[in-house]
C-alpha positions in Angstrom: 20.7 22.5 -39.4 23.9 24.6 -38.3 25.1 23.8 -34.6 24.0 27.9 -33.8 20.1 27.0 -34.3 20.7 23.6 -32.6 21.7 25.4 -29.5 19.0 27.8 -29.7 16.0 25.7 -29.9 17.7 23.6 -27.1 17.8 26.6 -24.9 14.1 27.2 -26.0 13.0 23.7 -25.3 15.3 23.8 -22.0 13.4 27.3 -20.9 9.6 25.8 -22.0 10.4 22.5 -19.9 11.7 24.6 -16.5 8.3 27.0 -16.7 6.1 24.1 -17.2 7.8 22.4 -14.4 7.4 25.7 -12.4 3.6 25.7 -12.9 3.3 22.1 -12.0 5.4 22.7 -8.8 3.1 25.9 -8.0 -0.4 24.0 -8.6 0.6 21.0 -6.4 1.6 23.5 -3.8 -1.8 25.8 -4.4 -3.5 21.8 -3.6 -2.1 21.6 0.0 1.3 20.2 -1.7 -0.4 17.0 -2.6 1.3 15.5 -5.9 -1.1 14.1 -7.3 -5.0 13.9 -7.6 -4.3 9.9 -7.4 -6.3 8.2 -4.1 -5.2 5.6 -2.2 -7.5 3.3 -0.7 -5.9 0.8 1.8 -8.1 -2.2 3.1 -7.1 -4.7 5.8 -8.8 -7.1 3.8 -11.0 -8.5 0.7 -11.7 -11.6 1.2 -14.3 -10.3 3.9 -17.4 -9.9 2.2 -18.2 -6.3 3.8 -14.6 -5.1 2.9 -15.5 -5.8 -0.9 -18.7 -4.2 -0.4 -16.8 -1.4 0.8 -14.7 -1.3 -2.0 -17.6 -1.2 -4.6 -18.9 1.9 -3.0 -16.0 3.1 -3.1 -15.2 2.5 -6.4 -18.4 3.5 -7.9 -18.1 6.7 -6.2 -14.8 7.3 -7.6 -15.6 6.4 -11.2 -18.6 9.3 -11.1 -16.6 11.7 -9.6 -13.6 10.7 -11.9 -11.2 9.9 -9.3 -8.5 7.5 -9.8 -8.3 4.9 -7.2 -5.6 3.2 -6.3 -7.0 -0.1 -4.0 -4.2 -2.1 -1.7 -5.2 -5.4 0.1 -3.6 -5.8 3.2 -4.6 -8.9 3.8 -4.7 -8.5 7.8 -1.6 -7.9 8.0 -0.3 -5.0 10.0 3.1 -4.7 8.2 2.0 -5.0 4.8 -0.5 -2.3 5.5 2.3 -0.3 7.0 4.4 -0.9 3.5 1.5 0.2 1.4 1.2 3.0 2.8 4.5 4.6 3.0 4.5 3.3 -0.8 1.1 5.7 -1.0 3.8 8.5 0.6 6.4 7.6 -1.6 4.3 8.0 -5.2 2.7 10.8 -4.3 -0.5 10.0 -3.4 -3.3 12.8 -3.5 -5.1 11.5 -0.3 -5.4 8.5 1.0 -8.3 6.6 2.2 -7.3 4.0 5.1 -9.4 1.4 6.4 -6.7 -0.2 9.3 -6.1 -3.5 9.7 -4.5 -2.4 13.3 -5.4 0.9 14.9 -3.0 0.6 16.7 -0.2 -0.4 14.2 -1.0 1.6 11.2 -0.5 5.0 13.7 3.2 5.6 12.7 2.1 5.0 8.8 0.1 7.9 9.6 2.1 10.5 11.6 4.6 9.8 8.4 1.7 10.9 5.9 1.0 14.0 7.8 4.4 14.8 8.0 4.4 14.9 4.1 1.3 16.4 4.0 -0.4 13.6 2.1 -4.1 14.4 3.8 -5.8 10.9 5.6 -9.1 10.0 5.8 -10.4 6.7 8.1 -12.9 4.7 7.1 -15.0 2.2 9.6 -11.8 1.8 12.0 -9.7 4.7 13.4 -5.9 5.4 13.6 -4.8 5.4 17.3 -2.1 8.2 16.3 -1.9 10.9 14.2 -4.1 12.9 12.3 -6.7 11.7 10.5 -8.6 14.9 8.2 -12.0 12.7 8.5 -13.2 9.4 10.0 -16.1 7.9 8.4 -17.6 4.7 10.6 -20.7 3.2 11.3 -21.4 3.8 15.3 -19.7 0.8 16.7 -20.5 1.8 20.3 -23.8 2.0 19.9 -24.4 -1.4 17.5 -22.8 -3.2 20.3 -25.7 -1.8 22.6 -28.4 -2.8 20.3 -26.8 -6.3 19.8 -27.2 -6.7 23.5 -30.5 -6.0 23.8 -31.5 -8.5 20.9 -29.7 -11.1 21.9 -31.2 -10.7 25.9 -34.5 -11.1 24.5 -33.8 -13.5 22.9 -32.4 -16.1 25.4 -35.3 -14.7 27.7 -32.4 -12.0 29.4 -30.6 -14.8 31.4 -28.2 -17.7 31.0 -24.5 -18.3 29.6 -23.4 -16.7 26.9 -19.9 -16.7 24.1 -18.4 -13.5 22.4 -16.1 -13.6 19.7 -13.7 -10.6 19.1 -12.0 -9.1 16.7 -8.7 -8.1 15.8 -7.0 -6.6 19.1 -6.6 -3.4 18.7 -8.8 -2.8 16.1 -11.4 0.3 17.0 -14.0 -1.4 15.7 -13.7 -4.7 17.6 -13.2 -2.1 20.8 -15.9 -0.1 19.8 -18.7 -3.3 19.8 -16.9 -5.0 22.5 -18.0 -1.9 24.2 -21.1 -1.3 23.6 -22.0 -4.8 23.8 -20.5 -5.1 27.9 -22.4 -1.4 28.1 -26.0 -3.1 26.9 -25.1 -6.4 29.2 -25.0 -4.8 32.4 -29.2 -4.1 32.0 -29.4 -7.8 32.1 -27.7 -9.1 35.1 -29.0 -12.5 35.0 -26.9 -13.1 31.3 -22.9 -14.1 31.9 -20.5 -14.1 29.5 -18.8 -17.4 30.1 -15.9 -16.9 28.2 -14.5 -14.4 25.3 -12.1 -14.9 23.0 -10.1 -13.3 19.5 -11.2 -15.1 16.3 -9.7 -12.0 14.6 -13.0 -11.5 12.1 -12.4 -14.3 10.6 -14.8 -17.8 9.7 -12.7 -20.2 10.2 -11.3 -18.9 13.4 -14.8 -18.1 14.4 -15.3 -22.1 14.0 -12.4 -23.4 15.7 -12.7 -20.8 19.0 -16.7 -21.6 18.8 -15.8 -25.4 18.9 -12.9 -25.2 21.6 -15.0 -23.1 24.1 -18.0 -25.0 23.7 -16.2 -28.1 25.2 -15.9 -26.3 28.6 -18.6 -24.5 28.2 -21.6 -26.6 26.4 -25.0 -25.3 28.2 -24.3 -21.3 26.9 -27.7 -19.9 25.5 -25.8 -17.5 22.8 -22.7 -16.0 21.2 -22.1 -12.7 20.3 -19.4 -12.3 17.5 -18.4 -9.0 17.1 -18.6 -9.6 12.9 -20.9 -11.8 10.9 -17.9 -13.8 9.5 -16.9 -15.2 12.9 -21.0 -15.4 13.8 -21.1 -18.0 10.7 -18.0 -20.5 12.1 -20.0 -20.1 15.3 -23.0 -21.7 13.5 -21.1 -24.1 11.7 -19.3 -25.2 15.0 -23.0 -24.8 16.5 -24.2 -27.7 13.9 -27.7 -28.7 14.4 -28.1 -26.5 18.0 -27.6 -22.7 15.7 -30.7 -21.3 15.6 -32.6 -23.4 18.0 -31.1 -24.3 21.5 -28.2 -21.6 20.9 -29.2 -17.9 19.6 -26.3 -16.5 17.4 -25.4 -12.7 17.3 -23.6 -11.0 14.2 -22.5 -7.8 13.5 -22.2 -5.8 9.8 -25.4 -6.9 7.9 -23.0 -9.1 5.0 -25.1 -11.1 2.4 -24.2 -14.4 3.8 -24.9 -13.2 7.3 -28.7 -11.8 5.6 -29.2 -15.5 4.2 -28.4 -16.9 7.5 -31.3 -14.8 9.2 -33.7 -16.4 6.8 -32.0 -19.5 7.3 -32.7 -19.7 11.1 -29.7 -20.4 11.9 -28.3 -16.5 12.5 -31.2 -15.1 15.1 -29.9 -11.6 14.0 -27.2 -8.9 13.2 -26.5 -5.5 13.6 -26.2 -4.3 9.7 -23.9 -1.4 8.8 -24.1 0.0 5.0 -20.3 -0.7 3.7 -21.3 0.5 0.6 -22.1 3.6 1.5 -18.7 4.1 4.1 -16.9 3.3 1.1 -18.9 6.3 -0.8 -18.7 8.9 1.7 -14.8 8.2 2.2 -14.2 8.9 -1.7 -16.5 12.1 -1.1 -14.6 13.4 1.6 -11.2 12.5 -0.5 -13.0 14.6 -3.3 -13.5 17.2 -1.1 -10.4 17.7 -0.1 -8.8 17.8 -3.8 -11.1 20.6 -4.5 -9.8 22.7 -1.6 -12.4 22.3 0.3 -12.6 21.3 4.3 -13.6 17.9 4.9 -16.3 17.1 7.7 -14.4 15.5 10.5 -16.7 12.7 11.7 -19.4 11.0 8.9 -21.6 8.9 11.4 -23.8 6.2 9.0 -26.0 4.4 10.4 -27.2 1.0 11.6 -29.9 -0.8 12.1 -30.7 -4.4 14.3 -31.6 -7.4 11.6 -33.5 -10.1 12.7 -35.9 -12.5 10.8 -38.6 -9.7 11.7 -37.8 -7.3 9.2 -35.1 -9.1 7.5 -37.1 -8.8 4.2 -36.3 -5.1 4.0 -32.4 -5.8 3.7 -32.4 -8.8 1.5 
């Protein structure tokens, strides 16, 4: 081949590559200047069982609507979230689903991924800064309120009770924590003898449960704010879970749904992970397409207890 027809198809080849880049560069702006129609989904955790419930939803969701998703573990921690996500930034992530491990903490993650226009949506815990495009949570406020109620009639709406938190700063250990002190004051004859962070997590639920029943071994209940720290509560409890000490949960997990028929959980408020997981990928769906996502997805919930605990098994 003589070096003249070299140089020509080079310049052809050179000319093809700079308009196909050029399209690419014009549809990724005509999407909102995402890069890709990749998802990120970022979860604080999955070794909780409700995060990998999540997850499946999530995932199932995705495959039918022939998204890719892309799923991080943070592990609870704050700064590995915060890493993962500027990574999301940083590839070129389409949208990216974020479930926080900190509400507080993962706020500058998320100014950053509006400022590159990478579009965020929240699933079951919020971002205390920045923008997200939609939140999609079970009503945390409002569980808390019903988790009051069942426990107060259960311990005949008087006598000593524990609560477990969350992770402070987490809007979802907020949330509960305050619906649950909202439901309380109809029952001024219950106290809450002591509350502490087990960080939604069983084997912290254990060892807090165990330490503040030494000075404090006559409570009636304990409320933990997640069904993982409810079940080291029961296992601290022993013998008395279930029987001279009524124990609260909160997210409707299988284990927590075997404990109920157990005896040993009186109840929990169950959330539908499965389907937050869903409705996050449909909102990231929607907003690939163009289209305006909704800007709050409420799901609901609904108080377990071994009354009607056969229609959640």
């Amino acid at each position: 081949m003589s070096a003249s027809r070299t140089r020509t198809l080079v310049r052809k080849s050179l000319a093809v590559a700079s308009v196909a880049a050029l399209t690419l560069s014009v549809a990724a702006c005509n999407r909102g200047e995402a890069a890709s129609d990749n998802v990120t989904l970022a979860l604080s955790t999955q070794t909780n069982p409700f995060f990998v419930e999540l997850r499946d939803g999530a995932q199932e969701k995705a495959d039918e609507l022939g998204i890719n998703l892309d799923i991080q573990d943070a592990s609870d921690d704050a700064s590995t979230q915060t890493n993962q996500l500027k990574n999301a930034e940083t590839s070129g992530a389409g949208v990216v689903i974020v479930n926080p491990t900190d509400s507080d903490a993962v706020g500058s993650a998320v100014q950053s991924l509006n400022a590159a226009d990478i579009p965020v949506v929240a699933v079951d815990r919020s971002s205390s800064a920045g923008e997200v495009a939609s939140f999609v949570a079970s009503d945390n406020v409002a569980g808390g309120e019903q988790a009051a109620d069942a426990l107060a009639e259960s311990i005949g709406e008087e006598g000593e009770i524990l609560v477990l938190q969350g992770i402070s700063g987490s809007s979802a250990s907020r949330d509960r924590g305050e619906g649950f002190e909202k439901g309380l004051k109809k029952y001024p004859n219950i106290k809450v003898a002591a509350k502490q962070t087990a960080n939604f997590d069983r084997t912290e639920g254990l060892n807090v449960t165990t330490n503040l029943l030494q000075a404090h071994p006559n409570v009636k209940a304990v409320f933990a704010e997640n069904d993982e720290m409810a079940l080291g509560a029961i296992e601290a409890l022993g013998a008395k879970a279930g029987k001279e000490v009524k124990v609260f949960g909160f997210d409707g997990t299988e284990d927590g749904i075997k404990a109920i028929e157990d005896g040993t959980l009186e109840g929990t408020i169950a959330q539908l992970p499965d389907e937050l997981g869903a409705k996050a990928v449909e909102q990231a769906a929607a907003i690939l397409n163009g289209e305006d996502p909704e800007a709050e997805i409420p799901v609901e919930v609904v108080t377990v207890t071994k009354q009607n605990v056969a229609e959640y098994k």
